[in-house]
C-alpha positions in Angstrom: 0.0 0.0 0.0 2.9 2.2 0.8 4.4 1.3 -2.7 1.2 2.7 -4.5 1.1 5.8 -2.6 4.9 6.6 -2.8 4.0 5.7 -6.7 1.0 8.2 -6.9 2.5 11.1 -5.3 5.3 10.9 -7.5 3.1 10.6 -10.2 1.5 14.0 -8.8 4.0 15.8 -8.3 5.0 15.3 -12.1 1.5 16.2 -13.2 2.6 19.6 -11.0 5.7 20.3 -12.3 4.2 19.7 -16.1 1.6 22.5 -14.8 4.3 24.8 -14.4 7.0 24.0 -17.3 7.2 26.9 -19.6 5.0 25.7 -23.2 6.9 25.7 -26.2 5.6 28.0 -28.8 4.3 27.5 -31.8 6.2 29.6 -34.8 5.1 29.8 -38.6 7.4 30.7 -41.2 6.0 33.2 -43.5 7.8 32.7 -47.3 7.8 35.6 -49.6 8.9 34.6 -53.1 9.0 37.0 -55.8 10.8 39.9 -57.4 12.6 43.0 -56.6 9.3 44.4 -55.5 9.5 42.2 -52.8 12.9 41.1 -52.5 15.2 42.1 -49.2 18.2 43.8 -50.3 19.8 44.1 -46.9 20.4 40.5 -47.2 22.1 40.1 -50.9 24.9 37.9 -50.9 27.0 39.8 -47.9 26.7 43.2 -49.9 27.0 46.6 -48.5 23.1 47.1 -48.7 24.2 50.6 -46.5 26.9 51.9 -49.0 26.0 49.9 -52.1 21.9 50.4 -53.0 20.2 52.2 -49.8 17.6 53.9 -50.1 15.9 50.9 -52.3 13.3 48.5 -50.6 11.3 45.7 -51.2 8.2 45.4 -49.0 9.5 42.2 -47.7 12.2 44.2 -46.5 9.6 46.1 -43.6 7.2 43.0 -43.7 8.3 41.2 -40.3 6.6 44.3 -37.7 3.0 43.8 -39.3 3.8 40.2 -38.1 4.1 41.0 -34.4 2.9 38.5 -31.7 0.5 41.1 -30.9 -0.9 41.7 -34.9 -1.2 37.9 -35.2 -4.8 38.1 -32.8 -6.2 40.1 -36.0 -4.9 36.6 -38.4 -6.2 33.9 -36.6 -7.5 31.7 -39.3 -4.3 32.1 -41.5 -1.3 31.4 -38.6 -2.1 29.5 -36.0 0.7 29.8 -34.1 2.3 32.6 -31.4 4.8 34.2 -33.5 5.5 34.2 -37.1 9.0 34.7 -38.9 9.4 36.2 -42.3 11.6 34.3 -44.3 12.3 36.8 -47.6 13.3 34.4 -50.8 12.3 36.9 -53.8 15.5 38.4 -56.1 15.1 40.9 -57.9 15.0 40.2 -61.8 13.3 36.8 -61.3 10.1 35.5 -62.9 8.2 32.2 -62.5 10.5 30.9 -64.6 13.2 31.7 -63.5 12.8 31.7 -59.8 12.1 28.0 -60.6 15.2 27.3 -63.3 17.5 28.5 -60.8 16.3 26.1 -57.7 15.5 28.6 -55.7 11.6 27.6 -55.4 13.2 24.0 -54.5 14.9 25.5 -51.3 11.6 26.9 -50.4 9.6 23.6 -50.5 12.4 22.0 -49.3 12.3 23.7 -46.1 8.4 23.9 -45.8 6.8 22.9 -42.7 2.9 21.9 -41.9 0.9 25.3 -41.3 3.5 27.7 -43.0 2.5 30.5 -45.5 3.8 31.0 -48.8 3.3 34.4 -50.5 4.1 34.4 -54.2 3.5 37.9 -55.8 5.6 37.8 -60.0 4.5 39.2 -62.8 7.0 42.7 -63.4 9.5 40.3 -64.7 7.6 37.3 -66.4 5.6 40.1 -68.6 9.1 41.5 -70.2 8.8 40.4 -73.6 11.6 42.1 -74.5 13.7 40.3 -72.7 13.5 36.6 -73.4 16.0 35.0 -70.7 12.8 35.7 -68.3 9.7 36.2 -70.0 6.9 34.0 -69.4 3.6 33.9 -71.3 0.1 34.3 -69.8 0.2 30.0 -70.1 3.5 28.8 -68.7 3.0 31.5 -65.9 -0.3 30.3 -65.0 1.2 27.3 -65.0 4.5 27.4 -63.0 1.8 29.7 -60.4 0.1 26.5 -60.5 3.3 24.4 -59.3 3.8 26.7 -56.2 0.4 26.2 -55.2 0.2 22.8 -55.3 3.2 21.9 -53.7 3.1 24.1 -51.2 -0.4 22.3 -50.3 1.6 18.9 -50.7 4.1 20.1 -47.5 0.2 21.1 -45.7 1.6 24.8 -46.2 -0.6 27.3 -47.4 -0.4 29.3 -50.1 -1.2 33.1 -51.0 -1.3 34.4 -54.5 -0.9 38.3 -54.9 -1.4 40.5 -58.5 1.7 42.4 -59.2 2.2 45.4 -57.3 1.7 48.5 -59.1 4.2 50.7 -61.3 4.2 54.7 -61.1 2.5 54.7 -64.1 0.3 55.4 -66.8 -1.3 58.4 -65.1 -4.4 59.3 -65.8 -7.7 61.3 -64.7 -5.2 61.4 -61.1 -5.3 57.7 -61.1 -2.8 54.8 -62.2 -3.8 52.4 -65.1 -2.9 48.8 -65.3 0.1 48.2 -66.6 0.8 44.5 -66.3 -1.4 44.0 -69.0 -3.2 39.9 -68.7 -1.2 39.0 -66.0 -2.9 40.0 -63.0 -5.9 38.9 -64.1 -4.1 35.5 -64.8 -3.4 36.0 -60.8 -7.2 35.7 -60.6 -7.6 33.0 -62.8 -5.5 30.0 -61.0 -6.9 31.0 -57.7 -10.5 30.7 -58.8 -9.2 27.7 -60.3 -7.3 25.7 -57.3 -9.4 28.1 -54.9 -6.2 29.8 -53.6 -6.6 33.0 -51.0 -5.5 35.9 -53.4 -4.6 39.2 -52.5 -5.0 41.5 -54.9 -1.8 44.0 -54.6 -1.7 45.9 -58.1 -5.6 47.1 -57.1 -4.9 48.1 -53.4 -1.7 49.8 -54.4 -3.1 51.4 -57.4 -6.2 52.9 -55.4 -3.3 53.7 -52.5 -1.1 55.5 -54.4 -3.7 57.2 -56.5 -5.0 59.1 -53.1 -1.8 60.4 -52.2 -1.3 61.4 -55.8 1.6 61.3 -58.6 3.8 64.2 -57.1 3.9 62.2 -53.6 4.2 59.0 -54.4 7.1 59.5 -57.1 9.1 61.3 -54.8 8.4 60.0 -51.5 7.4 56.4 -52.6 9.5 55.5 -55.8 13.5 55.8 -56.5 12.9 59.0 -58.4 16.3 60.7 -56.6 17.6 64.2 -57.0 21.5 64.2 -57.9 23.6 64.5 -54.2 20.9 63.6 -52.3 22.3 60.0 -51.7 26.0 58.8 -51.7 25.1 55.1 -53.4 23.1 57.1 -56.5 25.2 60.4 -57.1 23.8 61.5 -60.1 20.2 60.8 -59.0 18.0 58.4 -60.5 14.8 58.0 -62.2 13.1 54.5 -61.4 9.2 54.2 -61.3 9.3 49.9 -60.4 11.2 49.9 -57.2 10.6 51.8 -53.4 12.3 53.8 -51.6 11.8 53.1 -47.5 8.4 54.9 -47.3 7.1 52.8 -50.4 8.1 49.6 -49.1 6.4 50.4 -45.7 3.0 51.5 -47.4 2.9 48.6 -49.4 3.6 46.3 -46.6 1.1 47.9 -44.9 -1.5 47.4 -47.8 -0.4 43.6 -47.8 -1.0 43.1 -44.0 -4.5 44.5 -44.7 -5.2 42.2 -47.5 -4.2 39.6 -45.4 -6.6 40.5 -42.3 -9.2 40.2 -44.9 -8.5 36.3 -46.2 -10.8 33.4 -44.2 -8.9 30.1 -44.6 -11.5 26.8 -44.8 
């Protein structure tokens, strides 16, 4: 009898200590794979981001602080877990294509875990016709889009598909046109299709950036830069496509928000 209650209250007391032992949190890995738009250029191969491209920005770049512990409450159905890390594979100049050629999707599913988020935003670079080592057609991207998707539901990841952010142009009537031509709407088309959540980026940047207006958003938003203003671009620069800090940060901000609105199943 003494045996069985020696064995009980040790049995107790581990139930107690279990109580009391810190839990292990859950983390989700947030994947970003893309293009300059949303590439991280503090992180490019050991390069002086400081002294070599700064002020340039990809919204990856900013995206971790919208993924706070205490943002996450307002994401419930999309990460289930107590903190998420942001994990920033997109490179500049890539399409589809290419992001898939050069084996850098294959790292990504490698490394995918159960109840991780991929967010795959191309489209600037697959639409360059005029340059054929990375154009993609409205078919084979719709089709390589296709491959992310699915295989990121084969690791029991999920996937996010975004349009193309926005240009700085045309202007018109005070508002941006579409300037990605079928491809966005291609976007659409495989998420209705494999019933994907889709952000649609190029429509919340354009109506964005359309309320603050051309002036402000190519100066503040865009790497339109005045000669001296910046040692790594001396002579200035005009470049509608890519952010500057205050860019990145708004569209960041409109991705979080697009995110906040997306119901998982």
């Amino acid at each position: 009898m003494k045996k069985k209650s020696f064995a009980f209250l040790l049995l107790l007391l581990a139930v107690v200590a279990m109580s009391f032992a810190p839990s292990k949190k859950k983390v989700v890995h947030v994947y970003l794979v893309g293009d300059s738009t949303v590439a991280d250029y503090s992180d490019y191969d050991g390069e002086d981001y400081l002294n070599k491209r700064y002020p340039v920005m990809g919204w990856g770049q900013v995206f971790q602080p919208f993924l706070r512990p205490d943002s996450l409450s307002k994401l419930k159905s999309l990460i289930k877990a107590d903190s998420a890390v942001v994990l920033d594979k997109a490179r500049g100049g890539r399409s589809t294509r290419t992001f898939f050629e050069e084996g850098r999707w294959a790292q990504v599913f490698q490394a995918l875990k159960k109840n991780d988020v991929v967010m795959i935003q191309f489209g600037h670079n697959d639409a360059a016709v005029d340059k054929p080592e990375r154009y993609v057609n409205i078919q084979g991207y719709k089709e390589y889009l296709r491959l992310f998707v699915n295989q990121t539901r084969h690791k029991g990841a999920t996937p996010i598909l975004l349009t193309p952010v926005t240009r700085n142009y045309p202007w018109k009537d005070g508002k941006i046109g579409n300037v990605h031509g079928e491809y966005p709407q291609a976007v659409k088309d495989v998420a209705k299709e494999l019933n994907v959540l889709l952000i649609d980026l190029q429509q919340l940047s354009i109506d964005s950036f359309s309320a603050k207006g051309q002036e402000y958003v190519s100066t503040n938003y865009f790497m339109n830069l005045p000669a001296g203003k910046f040692k790594n671009y001396p002579e200035g620069q005009k470049d509608n496509t890519h952010f500057q800090p205050d860019g990145a940060k708004e569209v960041a901000r409109l991705v979080f928000e697009g995110m906040k609105g997306l119901k998982v199943k």
